[in-house]
C-alpha positions in Angstrom: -27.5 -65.1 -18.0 -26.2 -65.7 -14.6 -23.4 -67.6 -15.6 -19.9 -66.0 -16.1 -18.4 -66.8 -19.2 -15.1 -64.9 -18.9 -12.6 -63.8 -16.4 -10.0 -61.3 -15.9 -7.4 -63.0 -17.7 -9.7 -64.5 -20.5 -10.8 -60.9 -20.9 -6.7 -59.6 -21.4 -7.1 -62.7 -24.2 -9.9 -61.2 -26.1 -8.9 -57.9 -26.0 -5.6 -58.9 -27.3 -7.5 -60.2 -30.1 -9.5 -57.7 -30.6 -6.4 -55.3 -30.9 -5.2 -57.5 -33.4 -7.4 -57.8 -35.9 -8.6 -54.5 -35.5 -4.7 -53.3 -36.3 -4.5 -55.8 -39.3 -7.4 -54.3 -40.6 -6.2 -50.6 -40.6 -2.5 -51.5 -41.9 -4.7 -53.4 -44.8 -7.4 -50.5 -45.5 -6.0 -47.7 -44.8 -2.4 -47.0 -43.3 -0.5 -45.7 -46.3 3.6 -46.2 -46.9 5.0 -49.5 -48.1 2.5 -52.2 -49.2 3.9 -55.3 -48.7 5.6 -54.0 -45.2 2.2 -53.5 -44.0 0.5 -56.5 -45.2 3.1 -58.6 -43.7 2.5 -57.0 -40.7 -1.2 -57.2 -40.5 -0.5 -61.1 -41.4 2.3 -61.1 -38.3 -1.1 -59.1 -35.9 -3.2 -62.0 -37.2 -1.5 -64.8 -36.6 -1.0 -63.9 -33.2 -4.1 -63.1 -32.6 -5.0 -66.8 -32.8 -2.3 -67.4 -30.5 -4.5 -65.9 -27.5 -7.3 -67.8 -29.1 -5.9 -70.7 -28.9 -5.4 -70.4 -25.2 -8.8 -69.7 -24.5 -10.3 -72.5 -26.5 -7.7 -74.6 -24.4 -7.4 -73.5 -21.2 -10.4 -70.8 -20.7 -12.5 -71.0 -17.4 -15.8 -71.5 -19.2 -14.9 -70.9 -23.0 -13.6 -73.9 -22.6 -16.4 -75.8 -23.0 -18.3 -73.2 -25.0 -15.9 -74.0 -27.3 -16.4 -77.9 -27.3 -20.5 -77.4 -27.7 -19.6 -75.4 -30.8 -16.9 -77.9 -32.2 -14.2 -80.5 -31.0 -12.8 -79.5 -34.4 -11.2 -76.2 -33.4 -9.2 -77.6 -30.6 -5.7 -76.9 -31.3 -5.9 -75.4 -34.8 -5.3 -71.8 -33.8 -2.0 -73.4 -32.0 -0.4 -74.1 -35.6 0.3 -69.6 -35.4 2.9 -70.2 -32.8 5.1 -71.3 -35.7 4.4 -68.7 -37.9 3.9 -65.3 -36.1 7.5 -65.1 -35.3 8.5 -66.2 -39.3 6.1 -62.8 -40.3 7.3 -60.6 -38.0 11.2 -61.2 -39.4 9.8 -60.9 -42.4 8.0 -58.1 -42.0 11.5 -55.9 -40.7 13.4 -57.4 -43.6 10.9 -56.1 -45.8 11.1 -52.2 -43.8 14.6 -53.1 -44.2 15.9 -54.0 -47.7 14.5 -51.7 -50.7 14.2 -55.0 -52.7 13.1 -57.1 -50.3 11.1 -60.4 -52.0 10.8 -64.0 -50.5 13.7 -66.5 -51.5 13.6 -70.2 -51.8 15.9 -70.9 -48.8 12.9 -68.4 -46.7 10.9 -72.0 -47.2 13.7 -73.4 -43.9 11.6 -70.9 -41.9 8.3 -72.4 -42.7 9.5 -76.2 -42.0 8.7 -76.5 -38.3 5.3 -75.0 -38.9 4.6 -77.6 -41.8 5.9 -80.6 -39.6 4.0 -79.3 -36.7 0.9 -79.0 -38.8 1.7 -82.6 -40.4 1.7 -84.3 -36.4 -1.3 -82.5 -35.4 -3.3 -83.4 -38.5 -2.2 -86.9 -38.2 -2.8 -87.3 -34.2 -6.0 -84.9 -34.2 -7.8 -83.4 -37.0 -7.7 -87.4 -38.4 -10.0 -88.5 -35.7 -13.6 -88.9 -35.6 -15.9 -85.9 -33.1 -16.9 -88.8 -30.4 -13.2 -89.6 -30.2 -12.2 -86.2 -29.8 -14.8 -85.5 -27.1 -13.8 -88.3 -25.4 -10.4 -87.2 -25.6 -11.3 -83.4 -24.4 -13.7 -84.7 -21.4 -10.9 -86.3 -20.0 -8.2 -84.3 -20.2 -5.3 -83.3 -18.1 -2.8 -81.1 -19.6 -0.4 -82.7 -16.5 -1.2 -86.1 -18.5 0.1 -84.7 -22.0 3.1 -87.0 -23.1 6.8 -86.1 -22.2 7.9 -85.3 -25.5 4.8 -82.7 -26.2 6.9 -80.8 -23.4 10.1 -80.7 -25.5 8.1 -79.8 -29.0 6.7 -76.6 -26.5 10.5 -76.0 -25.3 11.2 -75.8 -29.2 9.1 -74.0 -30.4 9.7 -71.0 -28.4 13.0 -71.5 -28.5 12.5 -71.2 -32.0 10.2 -68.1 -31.8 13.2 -66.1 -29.9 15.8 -67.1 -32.1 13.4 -65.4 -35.3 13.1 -62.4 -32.5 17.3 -62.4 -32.1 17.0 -62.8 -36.0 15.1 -59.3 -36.2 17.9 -57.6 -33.6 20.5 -58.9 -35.8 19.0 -57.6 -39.2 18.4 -53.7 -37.3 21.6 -53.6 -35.8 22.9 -54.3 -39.6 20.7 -51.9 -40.9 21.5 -49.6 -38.3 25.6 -50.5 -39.4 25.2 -49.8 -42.8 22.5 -47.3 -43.4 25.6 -44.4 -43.0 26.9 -46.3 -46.7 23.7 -45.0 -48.5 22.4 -41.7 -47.0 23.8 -38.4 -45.7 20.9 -37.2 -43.4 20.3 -40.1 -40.6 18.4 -38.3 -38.9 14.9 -38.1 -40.1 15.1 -41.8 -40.3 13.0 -42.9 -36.8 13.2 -46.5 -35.7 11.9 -46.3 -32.3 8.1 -47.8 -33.4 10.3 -50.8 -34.5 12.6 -51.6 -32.0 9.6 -50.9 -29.7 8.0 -54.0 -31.6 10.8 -56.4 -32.4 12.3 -56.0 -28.9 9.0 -56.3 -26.9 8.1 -59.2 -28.9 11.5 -60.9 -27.9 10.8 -60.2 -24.4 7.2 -61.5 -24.7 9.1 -64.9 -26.0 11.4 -65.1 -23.7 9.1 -65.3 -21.1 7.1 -67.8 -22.9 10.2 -70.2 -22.4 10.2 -69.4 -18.6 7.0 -70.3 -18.7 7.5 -73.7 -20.4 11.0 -74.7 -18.1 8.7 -73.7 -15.3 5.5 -76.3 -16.1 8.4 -78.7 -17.4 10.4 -78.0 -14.1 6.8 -78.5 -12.2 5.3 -81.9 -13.4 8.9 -83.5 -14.1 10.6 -82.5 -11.3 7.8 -81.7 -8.8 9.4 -78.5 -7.8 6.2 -76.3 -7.4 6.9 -73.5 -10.0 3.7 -70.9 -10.1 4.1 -71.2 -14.3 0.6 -70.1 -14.6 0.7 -66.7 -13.2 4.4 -65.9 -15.7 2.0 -66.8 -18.4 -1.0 -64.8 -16.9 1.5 -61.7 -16.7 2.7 -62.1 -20.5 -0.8 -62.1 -21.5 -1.3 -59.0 -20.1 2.3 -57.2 -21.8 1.1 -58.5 -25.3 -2.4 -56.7 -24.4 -0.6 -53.3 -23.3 2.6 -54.0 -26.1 0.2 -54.2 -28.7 -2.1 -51.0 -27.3 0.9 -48.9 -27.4 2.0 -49.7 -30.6 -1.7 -49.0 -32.0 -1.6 -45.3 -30.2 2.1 -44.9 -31.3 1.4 -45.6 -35.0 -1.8 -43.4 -35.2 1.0 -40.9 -35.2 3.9 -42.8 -37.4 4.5 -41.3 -40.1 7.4 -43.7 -41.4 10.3 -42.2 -43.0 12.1 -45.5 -43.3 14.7 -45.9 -45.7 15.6 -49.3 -46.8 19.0 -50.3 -47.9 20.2 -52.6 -50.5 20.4 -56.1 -50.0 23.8 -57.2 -51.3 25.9 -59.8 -50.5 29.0 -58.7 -48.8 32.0 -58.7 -51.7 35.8 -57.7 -51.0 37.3 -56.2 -54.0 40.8 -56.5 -54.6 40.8 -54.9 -58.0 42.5 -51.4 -58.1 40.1 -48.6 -58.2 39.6 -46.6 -60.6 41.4 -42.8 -60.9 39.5 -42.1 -63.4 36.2 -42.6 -61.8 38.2 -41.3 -58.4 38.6 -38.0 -60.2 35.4 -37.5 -62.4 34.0 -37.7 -58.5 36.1 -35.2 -56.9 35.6 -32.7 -59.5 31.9 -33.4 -59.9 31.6 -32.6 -56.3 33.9 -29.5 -56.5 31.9 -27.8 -59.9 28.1 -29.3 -59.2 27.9 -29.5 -55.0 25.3 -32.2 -55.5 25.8 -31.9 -51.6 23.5 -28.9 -50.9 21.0 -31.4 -51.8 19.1 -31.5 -47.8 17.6 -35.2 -49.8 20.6 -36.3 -51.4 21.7 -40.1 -51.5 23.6 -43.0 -53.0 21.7 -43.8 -55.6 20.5 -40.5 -56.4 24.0 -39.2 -56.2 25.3 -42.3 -58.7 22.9 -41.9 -61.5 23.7 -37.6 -61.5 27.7 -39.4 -61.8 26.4 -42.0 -64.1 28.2 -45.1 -62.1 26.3 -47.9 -60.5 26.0 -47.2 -56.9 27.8 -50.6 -56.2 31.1 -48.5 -58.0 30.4 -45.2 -56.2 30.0 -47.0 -52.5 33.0 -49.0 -52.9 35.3 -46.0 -54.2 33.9 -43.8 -51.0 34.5 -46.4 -48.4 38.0 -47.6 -50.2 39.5 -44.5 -51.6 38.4 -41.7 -49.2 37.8 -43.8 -46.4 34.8 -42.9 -45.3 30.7 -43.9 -45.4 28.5 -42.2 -47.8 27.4 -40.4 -44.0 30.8 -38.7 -43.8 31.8 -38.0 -47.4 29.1 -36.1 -48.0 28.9 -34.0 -45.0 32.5 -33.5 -44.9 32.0 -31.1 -48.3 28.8 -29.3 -46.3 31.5 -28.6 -43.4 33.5 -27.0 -45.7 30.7 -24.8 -47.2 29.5 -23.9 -44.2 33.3 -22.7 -43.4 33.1 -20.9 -45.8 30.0 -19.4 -45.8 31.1 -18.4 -41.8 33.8 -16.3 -43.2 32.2 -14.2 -44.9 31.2 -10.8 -43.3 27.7 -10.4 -45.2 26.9 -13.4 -43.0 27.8 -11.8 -39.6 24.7 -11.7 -38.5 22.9 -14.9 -40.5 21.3 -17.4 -38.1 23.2 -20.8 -37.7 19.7 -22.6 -38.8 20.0 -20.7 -42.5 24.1 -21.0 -42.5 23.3 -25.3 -42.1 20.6 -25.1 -44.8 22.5 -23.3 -47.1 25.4 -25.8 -46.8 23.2 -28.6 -47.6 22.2 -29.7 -43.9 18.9 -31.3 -42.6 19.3 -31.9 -39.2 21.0 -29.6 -36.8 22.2 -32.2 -34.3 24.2 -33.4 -37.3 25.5 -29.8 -38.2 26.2 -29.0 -34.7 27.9 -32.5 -33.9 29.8 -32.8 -37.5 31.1 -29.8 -37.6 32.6 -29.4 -33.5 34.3 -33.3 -34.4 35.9 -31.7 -37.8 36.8 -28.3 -36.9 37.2 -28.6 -33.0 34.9 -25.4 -32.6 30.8 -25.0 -32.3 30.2 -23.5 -35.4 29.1 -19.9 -33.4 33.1 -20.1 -32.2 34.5 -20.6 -35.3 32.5 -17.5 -36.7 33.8 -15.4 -33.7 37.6 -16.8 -34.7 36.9 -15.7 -38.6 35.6 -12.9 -38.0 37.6 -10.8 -34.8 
């Protein structure tokens, strides 16, 4: 075996593969938390492992034609997951997302360049007999591949980053509306995700770089080195995808999904009735010293659809669920800071006997209500 059959960059390929499926695997068997978010995910790992896969079938220094000994059939089949990585991966944060998160019939759009991609290549490739396909794969240039396969490339990762802005959109809604359903924020981590969803985006904007570059190169002949941006992504999705396999070892996810509702305006009075059963709920039960209390937890104690309860909050007493609630534990904790019996009562036992989880949100809460560090305002109560 004198021969080498891999390079550097074939060898940051199949490592990225290997990462993969290896990751599938362990969100499948035996990563616990959300079921479907982790099978979606493992689907998103596997479809781009045959991305890399793809590329060395293609375009490999000598698995090239390893690859055409074992089969002309395999040629370009693995290149059908470029339309459907980016579909899982949205998927995948909608699912982290919304608490009842389930595929619609319009989610089929996202799936239609995939199944008219997989129609062309089925009709122009998989079709043909294996001594037309060698004679095809003998010969080939991939400076000789029509004009227009140029443009379907420029699509498609056009369409890949716009399912990547998709993913930013949905956090930075989550992100905007997660303060209407729960009072402690704090516990809730999303920097695993963003560290996925905005690498990825980078990682496909790249890939369009890369395709204006070989487009810029054969139809313009302005020498573009379009090879060596591609080389370099290979390697980020190798180290992305590494990180996030070390990072999650340790993830313990403590996401907290939000409804997904369409957005109504309500021009119907509200309620006093309801306005007041709330106020004096609040006042007699504190449901707020609750460290784990929420919308919908806080709703069926009230008896009201959480729909009701959010709308009266944000309309009435404008504020988020965030505020409302943690304007009553500023008041406790008030008032438990005037009393002399807790002179000496560390701030960590004042916050959790006022209802808090987090002491950045005591600490910041309280100085924007009351103007003072909670350790001033004891020293004011108490001179």
């Amino acid at each position: 075996m004198d021969r080498l059959l891999f390079n550097t960059f074939d060898l940051a390929l199949l490592i990225t593969i290997y990462q993969c499926t290896l990751f599938a695997l362990f969100l499948i068997l035996l990563k616990k938390g959300k079921r479907q978010s982790n099978i979606l995910l493992a689907l998103f790992l596997l479809s781009y492992a045959a991305i890399p896969l793809d590329t060395l079938i293609n375009f490999g220094a000598a698995f090239r034609q390893f690859a055409m000994d074992f089969s002309p059939n395999i040629f370009y089949i693995f290149g059908m997951a470029y339309w459907i990585e980016a579909v899982l991966l949205l998927f995948f944060v909608r699912s982290l997302i919304y608490k009842n998160f389930s595929l619609q019939p319009k989610d089929i759009l996202y799936f239609l360049p995939f199944l008219i991609f997989a129609a062309h290549d089925i009709h122009d490739w998989h079709l043909l007999d294996s001594q037309t396909k060698f004679l095809i794969l003998e010969g080939y240039q991939l400076a000789n591949e029509p004009a227009y396969t140029r443009y379907i490339n420029l699509f498609r990762e056009c369409f890949r980053t716009f399912c990547g802005v998709l993913c930013i959109v949905e956090l930075h809604r989550y992100q905007k509306h997660i303060k209407n359903e729960f009072a402690d924020i704090e516990a809730i981590d999303l920097t695993w995700l963003k560290i996925l969803v905005i690498g990825f985006l980078v990682i496909r904007v790249q890939a369009i770089i890369t395709t204006l570059g070989f487009m810029t190169s054969i139809d313009l002949h302005i020498n573009i080195n379009y090879a060596l941006i591609g080389q370099i992504s290979n390697f980020m999705v190798m180290f992305l995808i590494s990180f996030l396999m070390f990072y999650s070892l340790g993830f313990s996810s403590v996401f907290k999904g939000i409804e997904n509702k369409e957005k109504v305006i309500e021009k119907d009075p509200i309620d006093l009735a309801q306005v007041a059963k709330i106020e004096t709920f609040m006042r007699e039960k504190k449901p707020y010293l609750n460290h784990l209390l929420n919308l919908e937890n806080l709703s069926m104690q009230l008896q009201m659809p959480a729909r009701n309860l959010s709308q009266i909050i944000n309309r009435h007493f404008k504020q988020n669920f965030f505020e409302f609630i943690n304007r009553y534990r500023i008041e406790e904790s008030k008032y438990l800071l005037q009393q002399e019996e807790n002179r000496k009562v560390t701030m960590l036992d004042i916050m959790d006997q006022a209802g808090f989880n987090s002491k950045a949100t005591f600490n910041t809460f309280f100085k924007k209500s009351v103007g003072l560090t909670p350790t001033q305002y004891r020293k004011e109560q108490l001179k």
